[in-house]
Each structure stands twice: as C-alpha cells, then as structure tokens.
DOKOLDREN-74028 format. One line per 3 residues: their letters; for each residue x, y, z of N, C-alpha, C. Coordinates in pm, 1 decimal, decimal comma, padded with zeros to 6 digits, always signed. Layout:
! residues N
a = X Y Z X Y Z X Y Z ~ ...;
! end
This chain:
! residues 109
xxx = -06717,0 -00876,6 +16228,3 -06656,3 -00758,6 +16283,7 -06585,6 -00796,4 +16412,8 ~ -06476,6 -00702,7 +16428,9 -06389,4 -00782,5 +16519,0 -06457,0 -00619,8 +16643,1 ~ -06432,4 -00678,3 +16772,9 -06410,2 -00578,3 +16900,9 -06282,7 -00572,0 +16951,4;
xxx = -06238,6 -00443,8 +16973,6 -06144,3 -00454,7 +17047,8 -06169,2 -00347,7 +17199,7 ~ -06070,8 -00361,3 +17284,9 -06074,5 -00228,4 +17404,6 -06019,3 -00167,2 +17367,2 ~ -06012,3 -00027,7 +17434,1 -05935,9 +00107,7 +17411,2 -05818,2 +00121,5 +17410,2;
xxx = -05719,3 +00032,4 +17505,1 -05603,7 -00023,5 +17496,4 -05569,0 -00056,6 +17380,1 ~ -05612,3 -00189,7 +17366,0 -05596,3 -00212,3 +17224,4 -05635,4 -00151,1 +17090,7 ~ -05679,3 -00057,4 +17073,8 -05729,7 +00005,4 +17003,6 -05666,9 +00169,6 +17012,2;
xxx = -05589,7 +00227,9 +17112,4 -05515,0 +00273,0 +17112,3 -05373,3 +00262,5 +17070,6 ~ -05343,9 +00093,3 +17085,3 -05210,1 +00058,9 +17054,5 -05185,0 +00052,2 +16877,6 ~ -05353,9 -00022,0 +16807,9 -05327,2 -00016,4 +16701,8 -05328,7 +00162,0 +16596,0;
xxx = -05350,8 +00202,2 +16673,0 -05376,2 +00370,8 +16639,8 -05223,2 +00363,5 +16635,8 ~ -05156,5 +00417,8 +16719,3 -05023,1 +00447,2 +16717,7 -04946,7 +00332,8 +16686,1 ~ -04918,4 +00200,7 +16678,7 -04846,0 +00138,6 +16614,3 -04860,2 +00076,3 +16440,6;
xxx = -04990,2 +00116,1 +16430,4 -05015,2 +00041,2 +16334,7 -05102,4 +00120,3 +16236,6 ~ -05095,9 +00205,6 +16275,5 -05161,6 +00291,9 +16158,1 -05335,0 +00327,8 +16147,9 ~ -05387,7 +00228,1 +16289,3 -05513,7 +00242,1 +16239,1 -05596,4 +00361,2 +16211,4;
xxx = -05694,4 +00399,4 +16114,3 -05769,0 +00459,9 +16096,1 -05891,0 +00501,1 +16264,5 ~ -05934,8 +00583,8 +16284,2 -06080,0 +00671,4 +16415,5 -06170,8 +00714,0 +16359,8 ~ -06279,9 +00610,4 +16343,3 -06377,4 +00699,4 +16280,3 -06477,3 +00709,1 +16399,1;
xxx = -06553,3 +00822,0 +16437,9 -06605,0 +00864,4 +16567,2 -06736,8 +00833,4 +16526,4 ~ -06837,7 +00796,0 +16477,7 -06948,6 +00833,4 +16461,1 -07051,0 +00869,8 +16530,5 ~ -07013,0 +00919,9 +16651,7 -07131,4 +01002,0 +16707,5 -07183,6 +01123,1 +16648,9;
xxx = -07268,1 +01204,2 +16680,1 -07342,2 +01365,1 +16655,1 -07268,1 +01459,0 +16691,3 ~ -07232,0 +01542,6 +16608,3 -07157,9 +01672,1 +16613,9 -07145,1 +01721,0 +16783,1 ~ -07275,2 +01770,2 +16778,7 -07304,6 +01792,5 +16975,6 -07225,2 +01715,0 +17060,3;
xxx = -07208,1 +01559,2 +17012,4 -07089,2 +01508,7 +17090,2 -06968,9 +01506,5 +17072,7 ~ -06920,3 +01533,1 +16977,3 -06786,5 +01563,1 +16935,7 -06761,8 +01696,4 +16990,6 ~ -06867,3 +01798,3 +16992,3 -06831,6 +01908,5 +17093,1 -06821,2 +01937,3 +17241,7;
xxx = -06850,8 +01798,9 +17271,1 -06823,7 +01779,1 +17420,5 -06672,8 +01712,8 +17445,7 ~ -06647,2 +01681,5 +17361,8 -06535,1 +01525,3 +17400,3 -06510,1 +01432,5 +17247,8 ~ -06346,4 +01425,7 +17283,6 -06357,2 +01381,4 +17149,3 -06176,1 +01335,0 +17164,4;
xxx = -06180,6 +01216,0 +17063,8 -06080,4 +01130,5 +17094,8 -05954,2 +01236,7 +16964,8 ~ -05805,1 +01257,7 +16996,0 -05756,6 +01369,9 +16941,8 -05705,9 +01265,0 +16811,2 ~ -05700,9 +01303,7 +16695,5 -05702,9 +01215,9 +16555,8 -05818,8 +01147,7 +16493,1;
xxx = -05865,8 +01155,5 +16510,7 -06038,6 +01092,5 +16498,8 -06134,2 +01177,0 +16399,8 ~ -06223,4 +01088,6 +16341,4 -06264,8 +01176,4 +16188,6 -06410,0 +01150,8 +16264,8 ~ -06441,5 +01272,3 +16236,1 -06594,9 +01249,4 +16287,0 -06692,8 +01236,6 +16135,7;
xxx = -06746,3 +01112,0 +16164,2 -06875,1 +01064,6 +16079,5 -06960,4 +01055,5 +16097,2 ~ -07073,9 +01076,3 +16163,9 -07193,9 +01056,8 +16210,7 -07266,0 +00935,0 +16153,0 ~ -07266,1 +00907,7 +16253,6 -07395,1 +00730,4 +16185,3 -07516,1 +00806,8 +16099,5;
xxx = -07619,0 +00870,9 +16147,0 -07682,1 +00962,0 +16126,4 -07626,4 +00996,1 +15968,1 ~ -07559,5 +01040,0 +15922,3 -07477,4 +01051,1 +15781,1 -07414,7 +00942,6 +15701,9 ~ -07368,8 +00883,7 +15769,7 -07297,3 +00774,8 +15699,8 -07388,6 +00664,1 +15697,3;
xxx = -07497,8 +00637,6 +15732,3 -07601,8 +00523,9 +15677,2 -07650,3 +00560,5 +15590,5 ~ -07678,0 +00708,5 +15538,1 -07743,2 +00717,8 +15439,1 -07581,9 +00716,1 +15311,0 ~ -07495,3 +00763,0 +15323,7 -07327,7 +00727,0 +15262,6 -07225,6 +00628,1 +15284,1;
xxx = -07247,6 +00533,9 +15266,1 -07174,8 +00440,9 +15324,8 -06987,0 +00462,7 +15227,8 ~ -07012,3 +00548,4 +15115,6 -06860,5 +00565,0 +15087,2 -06830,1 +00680,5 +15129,4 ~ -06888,8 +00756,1 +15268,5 -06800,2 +00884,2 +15339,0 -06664,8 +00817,6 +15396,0;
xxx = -06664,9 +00680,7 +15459,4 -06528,1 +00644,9 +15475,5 -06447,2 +00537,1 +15407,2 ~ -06334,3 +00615,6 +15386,4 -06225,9 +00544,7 +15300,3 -06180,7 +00432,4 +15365,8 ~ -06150,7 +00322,2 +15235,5 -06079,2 +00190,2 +15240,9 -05955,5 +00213,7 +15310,7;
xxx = -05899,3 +00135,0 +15386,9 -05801,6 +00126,2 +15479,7 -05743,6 +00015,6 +15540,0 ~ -05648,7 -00010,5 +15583,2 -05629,9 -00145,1 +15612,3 -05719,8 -00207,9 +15746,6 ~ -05683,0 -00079,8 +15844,7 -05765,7 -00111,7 +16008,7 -05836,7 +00037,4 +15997,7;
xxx = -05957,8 +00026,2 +16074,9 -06009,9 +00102,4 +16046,2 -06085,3 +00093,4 +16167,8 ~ -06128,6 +00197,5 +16299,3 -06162,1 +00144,8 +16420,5 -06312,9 +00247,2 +16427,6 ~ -06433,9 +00172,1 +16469,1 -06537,8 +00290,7 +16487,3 -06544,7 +00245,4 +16660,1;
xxx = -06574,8 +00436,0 +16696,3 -06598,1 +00447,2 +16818,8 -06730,4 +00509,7 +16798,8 ~ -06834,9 +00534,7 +16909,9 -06923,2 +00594,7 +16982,8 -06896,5 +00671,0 +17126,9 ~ -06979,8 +00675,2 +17139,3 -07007,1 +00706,8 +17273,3 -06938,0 +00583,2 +17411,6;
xxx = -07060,1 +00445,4 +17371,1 -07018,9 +00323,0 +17453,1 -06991,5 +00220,1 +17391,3 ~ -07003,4 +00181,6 +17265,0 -07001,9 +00109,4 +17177,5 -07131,0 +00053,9 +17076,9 ~ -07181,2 +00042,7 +17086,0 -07367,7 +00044,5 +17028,5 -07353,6 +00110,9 +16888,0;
xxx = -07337,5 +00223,8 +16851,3 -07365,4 +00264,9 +16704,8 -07236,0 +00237,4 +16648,3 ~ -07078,2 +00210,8 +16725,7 -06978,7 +00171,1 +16644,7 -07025,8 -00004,1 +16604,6 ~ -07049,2 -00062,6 +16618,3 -07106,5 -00171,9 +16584,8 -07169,1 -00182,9 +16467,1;
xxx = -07301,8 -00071,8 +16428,4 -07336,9 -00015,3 +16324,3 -07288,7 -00022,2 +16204,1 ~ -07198,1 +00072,7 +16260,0 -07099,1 +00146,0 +16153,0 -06991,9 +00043,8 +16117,6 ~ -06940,6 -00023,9 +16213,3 -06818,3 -00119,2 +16163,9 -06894,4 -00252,3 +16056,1;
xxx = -07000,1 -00284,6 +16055,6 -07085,2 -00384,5 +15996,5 -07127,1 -00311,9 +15840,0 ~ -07154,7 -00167,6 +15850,3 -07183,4 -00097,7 +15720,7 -07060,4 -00117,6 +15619,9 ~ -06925,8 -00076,1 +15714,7 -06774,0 -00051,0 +15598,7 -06830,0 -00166,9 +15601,1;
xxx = -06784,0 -00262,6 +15690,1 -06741,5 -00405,4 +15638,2 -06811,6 -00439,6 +15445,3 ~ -06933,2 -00415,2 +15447,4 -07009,6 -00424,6 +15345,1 -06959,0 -00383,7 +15219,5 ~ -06898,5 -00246,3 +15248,2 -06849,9 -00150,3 +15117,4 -06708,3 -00235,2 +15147,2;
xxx = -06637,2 -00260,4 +15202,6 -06468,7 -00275,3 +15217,0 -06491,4 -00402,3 +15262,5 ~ -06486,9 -00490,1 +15161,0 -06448,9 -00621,9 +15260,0 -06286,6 -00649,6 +15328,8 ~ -06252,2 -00614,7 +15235,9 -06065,9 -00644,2 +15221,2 -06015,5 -00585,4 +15346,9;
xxx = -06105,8 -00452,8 +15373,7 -06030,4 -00391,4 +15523,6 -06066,2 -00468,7 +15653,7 ~ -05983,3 -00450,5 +15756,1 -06014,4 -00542,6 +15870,8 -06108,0 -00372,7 +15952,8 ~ -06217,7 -00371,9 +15999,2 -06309,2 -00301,3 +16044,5 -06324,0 -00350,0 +16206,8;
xxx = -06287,2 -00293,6 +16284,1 -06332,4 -00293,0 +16423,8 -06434,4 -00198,5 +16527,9 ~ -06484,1 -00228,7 +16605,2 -06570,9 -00145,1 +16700,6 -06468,4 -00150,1 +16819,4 ~ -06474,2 -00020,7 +16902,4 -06389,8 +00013,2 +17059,0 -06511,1 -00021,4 +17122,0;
xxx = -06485,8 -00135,3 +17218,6 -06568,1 -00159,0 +17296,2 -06554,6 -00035,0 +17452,3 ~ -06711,2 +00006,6 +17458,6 -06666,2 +00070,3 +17599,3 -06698,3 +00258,6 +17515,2 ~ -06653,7 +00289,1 +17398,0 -06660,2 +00403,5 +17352,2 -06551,4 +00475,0 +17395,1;
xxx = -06579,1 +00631,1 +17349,1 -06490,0 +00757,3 +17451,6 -06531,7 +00701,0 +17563,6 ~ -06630,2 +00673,2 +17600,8 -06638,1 +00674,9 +17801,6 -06548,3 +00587,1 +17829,2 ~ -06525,9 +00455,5 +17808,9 -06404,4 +00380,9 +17845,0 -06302,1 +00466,7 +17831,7;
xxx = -06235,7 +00522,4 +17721,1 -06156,3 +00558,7 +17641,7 -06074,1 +00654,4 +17744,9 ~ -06167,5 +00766,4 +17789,4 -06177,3 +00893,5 +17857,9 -06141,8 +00818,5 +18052,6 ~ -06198,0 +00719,9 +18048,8 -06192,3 +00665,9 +18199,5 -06101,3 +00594,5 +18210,5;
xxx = -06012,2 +00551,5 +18146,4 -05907,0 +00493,1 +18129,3 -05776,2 +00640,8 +18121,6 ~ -05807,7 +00712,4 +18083,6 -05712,0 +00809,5 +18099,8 -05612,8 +00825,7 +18003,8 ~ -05658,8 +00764,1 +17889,7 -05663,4 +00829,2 +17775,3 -05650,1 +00941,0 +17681,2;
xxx = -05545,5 +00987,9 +17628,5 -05579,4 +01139,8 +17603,8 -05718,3 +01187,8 +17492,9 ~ -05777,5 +01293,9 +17539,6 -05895,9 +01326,8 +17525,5 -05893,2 +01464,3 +17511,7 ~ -05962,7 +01479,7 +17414,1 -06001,7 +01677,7 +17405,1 -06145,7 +01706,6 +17440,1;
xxx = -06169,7 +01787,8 +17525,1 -06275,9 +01831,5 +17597,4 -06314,6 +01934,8 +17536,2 ~ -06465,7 +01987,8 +17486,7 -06501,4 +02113,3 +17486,4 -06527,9 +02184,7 +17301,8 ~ -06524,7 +02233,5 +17234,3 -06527,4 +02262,4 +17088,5 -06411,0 +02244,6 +17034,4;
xxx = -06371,1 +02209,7 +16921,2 -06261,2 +02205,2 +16849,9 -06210,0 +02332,3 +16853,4 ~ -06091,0 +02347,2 +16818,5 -06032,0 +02488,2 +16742,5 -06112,3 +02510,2 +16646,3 ~ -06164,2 +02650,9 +16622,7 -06178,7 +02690,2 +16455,5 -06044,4 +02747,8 +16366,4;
x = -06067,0 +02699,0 +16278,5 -05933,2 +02715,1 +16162,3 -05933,3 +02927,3 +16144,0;
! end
C-alpha cells in the first residue's frame, strides 16, 4: 500500500480521477467531511469488503490515518489491479492545511 499527503492526494483527486473513500463513523462524517468523498465505515466494510468498487486510484482517509491503512490493505486484497492508497495525516491534516472541507451534517435530499 502506497501513502500519500493531502496535497498529493488532493492533486490526484482532481487531476486524476482518484476515487475518497472516508472510512470513518457516520458521527464523524457529521462533524467534518472531505466534499466528494464516499463514506464507508471500516466498522462496515470489514465485515464487506466488496462495498467498494474497483478503480484505478482509489484513496482511504480517516480521521489521522490509522484505520485508512486498514482499509487500503483490505481493497488491496479484493482489487489487486487497483493502485489503493492511505492520506497520511487524515481530514485533520487535510482540514489544517486548508483544504476545502464541509463542516457540520450533510444536506438532506
């Protein structure tokens, strides 16, 4: 599994297509939450490891980095072919870097 920073991991978002998979807990996604980003919960997706789709790049965040690690080692398993990364640092880097960030509950539809 590869690491990257938020920088970089921002750049491959917008230049390159990568895939956000968030896997923190709902509760945290209702605090803060990176804007394009699919929330998966580790918590869920260890027991599903095909909740996320094959992709070319495919980036897991957390919180600080710790359960994206997890999660980027699980795809890897199901998806070899995809290149799978962890954001080192999490939203908190992400967010402290100045980053755009959505604060607070999602919209409801």
């Amino acid at each position: 599994m590869e690491h990257v920073d938020v920088k970089e991991a921002k750049r491959l978002i917008d230049e390159e297509g990568a895939v956000l998979i968030d896997c923190r807990e709902d509760y945290e996604w209702d605090e803060m939450r990176i804007n394009g980003a699919t929330l998966v919960p580790l918590s869920e997706y260890e027991g599903d490891p095909e909740m996320v789709d094959e992709a070319p790049i495919v980036i897991f965040q957390c919180a600080h980095g710790s359960r994206s690690q997890v999660a980027a080692s699980m795809y890897e398993g199901v998806h070899p072919q995809s290149r799978a990364l962890t954001m080192d640092g999490g939203i908190a880097d992400w967010a402290a870097k100045g980053l755009p960030t959505d604060f607070g509950p999602p919209p409801t539809a």
